[in-house]
Chimera marker file (.cmm) of the C-alpha trace (Angstrom):
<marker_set name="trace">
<marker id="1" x="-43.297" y="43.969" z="-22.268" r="1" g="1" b="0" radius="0.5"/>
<marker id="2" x="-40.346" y="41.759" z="-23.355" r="1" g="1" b="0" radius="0.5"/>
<marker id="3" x="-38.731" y="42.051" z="-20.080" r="1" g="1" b="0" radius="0.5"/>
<marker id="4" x="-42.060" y="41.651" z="-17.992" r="1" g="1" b="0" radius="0.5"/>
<marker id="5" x="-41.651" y="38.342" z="-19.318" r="1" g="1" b="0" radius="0.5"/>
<marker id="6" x="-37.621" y="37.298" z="-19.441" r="1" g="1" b="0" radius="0.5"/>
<marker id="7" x="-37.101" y="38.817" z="-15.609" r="1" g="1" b="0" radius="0.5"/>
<marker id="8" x="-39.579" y="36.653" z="-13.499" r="1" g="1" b="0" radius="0.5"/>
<marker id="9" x="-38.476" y="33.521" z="-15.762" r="1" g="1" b="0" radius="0.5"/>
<marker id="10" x="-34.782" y="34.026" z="-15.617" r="1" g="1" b="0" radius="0.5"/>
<marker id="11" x="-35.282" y="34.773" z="-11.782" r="1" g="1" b="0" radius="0.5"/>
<marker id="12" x="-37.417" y="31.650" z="-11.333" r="1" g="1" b="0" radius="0.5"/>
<marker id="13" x="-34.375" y="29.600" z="-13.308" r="1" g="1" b="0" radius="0.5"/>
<marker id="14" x="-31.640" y="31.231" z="-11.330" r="1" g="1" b="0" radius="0.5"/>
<marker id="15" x="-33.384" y="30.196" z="-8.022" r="1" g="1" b="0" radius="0.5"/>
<marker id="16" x="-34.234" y="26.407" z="-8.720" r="1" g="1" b="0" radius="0.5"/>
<marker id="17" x="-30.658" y="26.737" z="-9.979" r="1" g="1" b="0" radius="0.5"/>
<marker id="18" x="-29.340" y="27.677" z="-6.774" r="1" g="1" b="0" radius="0.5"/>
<marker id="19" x="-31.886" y="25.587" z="-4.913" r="1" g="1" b="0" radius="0.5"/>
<marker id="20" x="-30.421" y="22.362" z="-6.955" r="1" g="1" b="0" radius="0.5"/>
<marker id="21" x="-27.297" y="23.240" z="-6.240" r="1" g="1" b="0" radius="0.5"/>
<marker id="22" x="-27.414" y="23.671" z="-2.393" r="1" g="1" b="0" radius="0.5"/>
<marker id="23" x="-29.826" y="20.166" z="-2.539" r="1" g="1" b="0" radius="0.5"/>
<marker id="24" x="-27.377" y="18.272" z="-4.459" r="1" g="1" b="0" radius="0.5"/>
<marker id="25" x="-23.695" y="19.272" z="-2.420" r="1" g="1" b="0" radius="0.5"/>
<marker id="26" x="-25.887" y="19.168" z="0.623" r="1" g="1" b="0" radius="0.5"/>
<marker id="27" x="-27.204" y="15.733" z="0.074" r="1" g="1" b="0" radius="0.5"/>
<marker id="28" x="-23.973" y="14.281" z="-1.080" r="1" g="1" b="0" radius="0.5"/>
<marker id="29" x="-22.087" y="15.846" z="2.201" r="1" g="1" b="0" radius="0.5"/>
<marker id="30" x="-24.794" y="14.064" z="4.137" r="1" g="1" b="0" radius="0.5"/>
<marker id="31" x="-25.149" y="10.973" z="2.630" r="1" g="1" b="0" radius="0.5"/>
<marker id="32" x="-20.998" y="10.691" z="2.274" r="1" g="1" b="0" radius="0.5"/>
<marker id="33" x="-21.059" y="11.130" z="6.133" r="1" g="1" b="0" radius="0.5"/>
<marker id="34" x="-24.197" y="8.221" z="6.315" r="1" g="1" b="0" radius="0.5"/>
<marker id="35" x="-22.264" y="5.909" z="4.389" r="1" g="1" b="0" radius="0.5"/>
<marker id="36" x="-19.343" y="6.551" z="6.376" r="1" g="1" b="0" radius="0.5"/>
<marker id="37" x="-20.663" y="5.768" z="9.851" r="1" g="1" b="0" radius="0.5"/>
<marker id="38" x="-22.727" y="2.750" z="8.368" r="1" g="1" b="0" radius="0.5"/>
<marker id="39" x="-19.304" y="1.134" z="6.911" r="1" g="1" b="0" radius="0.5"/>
<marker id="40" x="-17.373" y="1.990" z="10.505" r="1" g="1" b="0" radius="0.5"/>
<marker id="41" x="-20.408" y="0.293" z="11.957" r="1" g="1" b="0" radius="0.5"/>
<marker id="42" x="-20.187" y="-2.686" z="9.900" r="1" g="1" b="0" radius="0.5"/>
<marker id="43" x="-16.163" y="-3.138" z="10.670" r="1" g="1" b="0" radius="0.5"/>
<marker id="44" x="-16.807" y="-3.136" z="14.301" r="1" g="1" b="0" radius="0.5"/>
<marker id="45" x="-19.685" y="-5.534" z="14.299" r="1" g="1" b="0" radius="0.5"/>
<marker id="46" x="-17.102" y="-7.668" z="12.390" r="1" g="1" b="0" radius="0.5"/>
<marker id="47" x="-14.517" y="-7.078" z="14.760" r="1" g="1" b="0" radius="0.5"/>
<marker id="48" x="-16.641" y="-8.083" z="17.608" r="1" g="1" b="0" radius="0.5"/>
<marker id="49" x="-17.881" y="-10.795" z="15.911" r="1" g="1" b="0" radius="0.5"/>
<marker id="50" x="-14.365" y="-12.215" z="15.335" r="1" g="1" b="0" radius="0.5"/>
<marker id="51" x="-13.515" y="-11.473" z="19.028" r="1" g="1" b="0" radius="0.5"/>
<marker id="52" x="-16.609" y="-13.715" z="20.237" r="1" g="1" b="0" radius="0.5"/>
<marker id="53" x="-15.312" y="-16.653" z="17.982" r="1" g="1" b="0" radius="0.5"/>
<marker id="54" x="-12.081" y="-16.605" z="18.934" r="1" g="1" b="0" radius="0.5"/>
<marker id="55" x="-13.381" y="-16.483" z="22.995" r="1" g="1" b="0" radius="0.5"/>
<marker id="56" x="-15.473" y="-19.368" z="22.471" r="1" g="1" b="0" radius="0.5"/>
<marker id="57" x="-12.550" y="-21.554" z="21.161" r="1" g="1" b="0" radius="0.5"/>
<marker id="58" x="-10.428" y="-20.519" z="23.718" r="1" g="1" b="0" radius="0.5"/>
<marker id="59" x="-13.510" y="-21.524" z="26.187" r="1" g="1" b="0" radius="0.5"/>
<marker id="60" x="-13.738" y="-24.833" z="23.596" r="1" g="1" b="0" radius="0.5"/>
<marker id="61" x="-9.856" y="-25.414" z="24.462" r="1" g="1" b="0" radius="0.5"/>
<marker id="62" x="-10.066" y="-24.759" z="27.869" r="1" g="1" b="0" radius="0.5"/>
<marker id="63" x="-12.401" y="-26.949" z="28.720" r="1" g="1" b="0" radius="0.5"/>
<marker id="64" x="-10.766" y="-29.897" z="26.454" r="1" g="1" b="0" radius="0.5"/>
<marker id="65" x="-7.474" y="-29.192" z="28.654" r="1" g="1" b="0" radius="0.5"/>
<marker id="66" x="-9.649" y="-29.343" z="32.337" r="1" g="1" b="0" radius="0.5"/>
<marker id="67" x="-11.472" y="-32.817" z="30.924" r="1" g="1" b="0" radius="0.5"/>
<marker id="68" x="-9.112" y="-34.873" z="28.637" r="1" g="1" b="0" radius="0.5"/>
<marker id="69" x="-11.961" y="-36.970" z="27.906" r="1" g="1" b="0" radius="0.5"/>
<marker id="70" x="-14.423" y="-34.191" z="26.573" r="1" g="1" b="0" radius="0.5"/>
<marker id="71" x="-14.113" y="-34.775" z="22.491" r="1" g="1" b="0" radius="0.5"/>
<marker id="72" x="-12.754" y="-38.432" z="22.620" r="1" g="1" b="0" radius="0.5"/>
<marker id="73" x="-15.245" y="-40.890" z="20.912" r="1" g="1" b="0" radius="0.5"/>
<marker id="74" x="-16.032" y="-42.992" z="24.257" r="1" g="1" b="0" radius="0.5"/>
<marker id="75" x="-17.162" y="-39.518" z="25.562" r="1" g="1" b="0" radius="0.5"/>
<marker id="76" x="-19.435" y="-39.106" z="22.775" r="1" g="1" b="0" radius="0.5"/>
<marker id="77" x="-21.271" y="-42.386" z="23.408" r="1" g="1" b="0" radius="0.5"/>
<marker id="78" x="-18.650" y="-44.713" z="20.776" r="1" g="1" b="0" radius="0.5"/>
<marker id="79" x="-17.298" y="-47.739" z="21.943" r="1" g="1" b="0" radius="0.5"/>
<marker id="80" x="-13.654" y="-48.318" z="22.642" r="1" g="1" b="0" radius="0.5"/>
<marker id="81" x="-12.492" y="-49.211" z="19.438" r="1" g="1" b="0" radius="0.5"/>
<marker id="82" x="-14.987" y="-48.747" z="17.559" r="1" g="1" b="0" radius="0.5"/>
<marker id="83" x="-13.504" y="-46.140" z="15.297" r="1" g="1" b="0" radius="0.5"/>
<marker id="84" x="-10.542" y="-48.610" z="13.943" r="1" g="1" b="0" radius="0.5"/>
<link id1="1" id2="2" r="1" g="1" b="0" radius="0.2"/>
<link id1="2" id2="3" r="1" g="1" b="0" radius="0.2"/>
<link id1="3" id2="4" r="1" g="1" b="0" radius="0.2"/>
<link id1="4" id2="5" r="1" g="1" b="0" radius="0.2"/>
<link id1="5" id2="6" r="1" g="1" b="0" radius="0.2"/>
<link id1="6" id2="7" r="1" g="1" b="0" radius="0.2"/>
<link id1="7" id2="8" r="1" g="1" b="0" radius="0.2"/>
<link id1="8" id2="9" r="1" g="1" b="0" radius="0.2"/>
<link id1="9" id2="10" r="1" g="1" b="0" radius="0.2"/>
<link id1="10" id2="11" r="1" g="1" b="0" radius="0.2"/>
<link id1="11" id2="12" r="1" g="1" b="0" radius="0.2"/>
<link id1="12" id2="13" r="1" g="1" b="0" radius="0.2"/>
<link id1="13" id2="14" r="1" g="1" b="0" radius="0.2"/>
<link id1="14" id2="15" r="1" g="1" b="0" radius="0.2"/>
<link id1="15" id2="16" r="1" g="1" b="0" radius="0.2"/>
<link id1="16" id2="17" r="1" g="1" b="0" radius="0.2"/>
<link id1="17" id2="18" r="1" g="1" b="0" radius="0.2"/>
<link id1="18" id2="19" r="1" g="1" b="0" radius="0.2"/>
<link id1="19" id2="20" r="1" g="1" b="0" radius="0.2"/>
<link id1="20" id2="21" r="1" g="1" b="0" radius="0.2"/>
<link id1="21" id2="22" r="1" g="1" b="0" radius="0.2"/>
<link id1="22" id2="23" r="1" g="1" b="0" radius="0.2"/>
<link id1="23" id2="24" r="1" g="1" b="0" radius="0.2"/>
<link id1="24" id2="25" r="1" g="1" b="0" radius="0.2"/>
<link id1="25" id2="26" r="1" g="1" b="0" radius="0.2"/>
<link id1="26" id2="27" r="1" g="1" b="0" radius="0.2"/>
<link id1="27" id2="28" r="1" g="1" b="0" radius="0.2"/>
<link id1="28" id2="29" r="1" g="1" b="0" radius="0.2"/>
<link id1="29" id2="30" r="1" g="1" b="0" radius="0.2"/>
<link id1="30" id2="31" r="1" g="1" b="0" radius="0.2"/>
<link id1="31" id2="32" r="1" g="1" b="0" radius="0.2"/>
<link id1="32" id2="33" r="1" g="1" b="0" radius="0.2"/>
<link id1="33" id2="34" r="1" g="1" b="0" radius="0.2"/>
<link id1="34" id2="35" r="1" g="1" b="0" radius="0.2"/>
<link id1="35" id2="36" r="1" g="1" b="0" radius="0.2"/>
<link id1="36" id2="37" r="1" g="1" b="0" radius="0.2"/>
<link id1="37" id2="38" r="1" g="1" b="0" radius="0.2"/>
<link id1="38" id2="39" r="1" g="1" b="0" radius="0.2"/>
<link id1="39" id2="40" r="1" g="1" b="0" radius="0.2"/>
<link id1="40" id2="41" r="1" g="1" b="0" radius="0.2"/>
<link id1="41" id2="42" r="1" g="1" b="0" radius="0.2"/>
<link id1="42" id2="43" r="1" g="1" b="0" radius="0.2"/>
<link id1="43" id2="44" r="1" g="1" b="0" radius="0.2"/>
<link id1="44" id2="45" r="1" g="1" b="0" radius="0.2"/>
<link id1="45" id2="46" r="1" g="1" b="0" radius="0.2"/>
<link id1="46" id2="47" r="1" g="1" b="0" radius="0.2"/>
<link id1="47" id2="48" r="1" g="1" b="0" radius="0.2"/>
<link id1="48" id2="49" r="1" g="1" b="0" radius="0.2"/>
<link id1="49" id2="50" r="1" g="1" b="0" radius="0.2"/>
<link id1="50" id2="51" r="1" g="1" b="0" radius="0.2"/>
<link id1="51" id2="52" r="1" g="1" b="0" radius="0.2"/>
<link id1="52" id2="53" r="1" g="1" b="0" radius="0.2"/>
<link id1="53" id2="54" r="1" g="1" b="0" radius="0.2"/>
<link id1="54" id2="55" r="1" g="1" b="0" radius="0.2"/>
<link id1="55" id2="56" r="1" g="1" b="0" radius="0.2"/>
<link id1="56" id2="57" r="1" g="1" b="0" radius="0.2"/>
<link id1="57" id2="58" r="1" g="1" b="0" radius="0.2"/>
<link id1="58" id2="59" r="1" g="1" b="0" radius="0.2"/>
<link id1="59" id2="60" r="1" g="1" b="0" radius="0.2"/>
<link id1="60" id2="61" r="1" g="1" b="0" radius="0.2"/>
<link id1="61" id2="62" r="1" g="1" b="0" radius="0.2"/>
<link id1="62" id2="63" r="1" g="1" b="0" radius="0.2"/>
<link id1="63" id2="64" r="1" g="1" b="0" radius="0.2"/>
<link id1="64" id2="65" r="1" g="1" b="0" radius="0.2"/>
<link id1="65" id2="66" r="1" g="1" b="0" radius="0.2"/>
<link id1="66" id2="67" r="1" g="1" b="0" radius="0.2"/>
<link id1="67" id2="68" r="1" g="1" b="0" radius="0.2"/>
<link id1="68" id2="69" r="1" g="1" b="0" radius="0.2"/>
<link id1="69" id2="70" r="1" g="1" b="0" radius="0.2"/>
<link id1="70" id2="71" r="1" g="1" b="0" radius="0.2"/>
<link id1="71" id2="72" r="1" g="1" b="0" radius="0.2"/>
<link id1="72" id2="73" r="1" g="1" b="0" radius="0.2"/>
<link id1="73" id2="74" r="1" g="1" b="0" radius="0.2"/>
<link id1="74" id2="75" r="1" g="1" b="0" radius="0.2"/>
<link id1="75" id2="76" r="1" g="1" b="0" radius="0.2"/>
<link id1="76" id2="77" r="1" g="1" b="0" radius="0.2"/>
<link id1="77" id2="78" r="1" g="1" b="0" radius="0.2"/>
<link id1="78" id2="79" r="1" g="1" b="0" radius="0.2"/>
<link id1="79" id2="80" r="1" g="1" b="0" radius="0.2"/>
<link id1="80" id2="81" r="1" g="1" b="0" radius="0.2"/>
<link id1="81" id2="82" r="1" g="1" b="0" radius="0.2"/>
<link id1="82" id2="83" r="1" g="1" b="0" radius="0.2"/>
<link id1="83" id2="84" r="1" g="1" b="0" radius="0.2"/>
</marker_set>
């Protein structure tokens, strides 16, 4: 009668055993992987996002070399002279 008892039990303890096992390596291999890919992700929207700044102040110098005047106070609406 004693073992009627202690059999199913221990089986049922040994399963969720193995059951938490499997769930807990398998969930860390997964999520290891998900952090992974969302950290590469988030260096190469950086990167990109450094590689748009530094085209729009090449455009931003580009310009300033084709037009002299783009940037200087009289092209901004100041007076001659009005700066000193």
């Amino acid at each position: 009668m004693f073992w009627q008892i202690v059999v199913p039990f221990l089986s049922a303890a040994v399963g969720m055993a193995i059951v938490g096992w499997l769930w807990t390596f398998g969930a860390q291999n997964y999520l290891g992987k998900y952090l992974a890919k969302k950290a590469e992700n988030l260096a190469t929207h950086q990167d990109i996002q450094k590689l748009v700044d530094q085209v729009r102040e090449t455009e931003r110098v580009k310009s300033e070399i084709a037009d002299p005047h783009v940037g200087s106070p009289t092209s901004m609406g100041h007076k001659e002279g009005a700066l000193r």
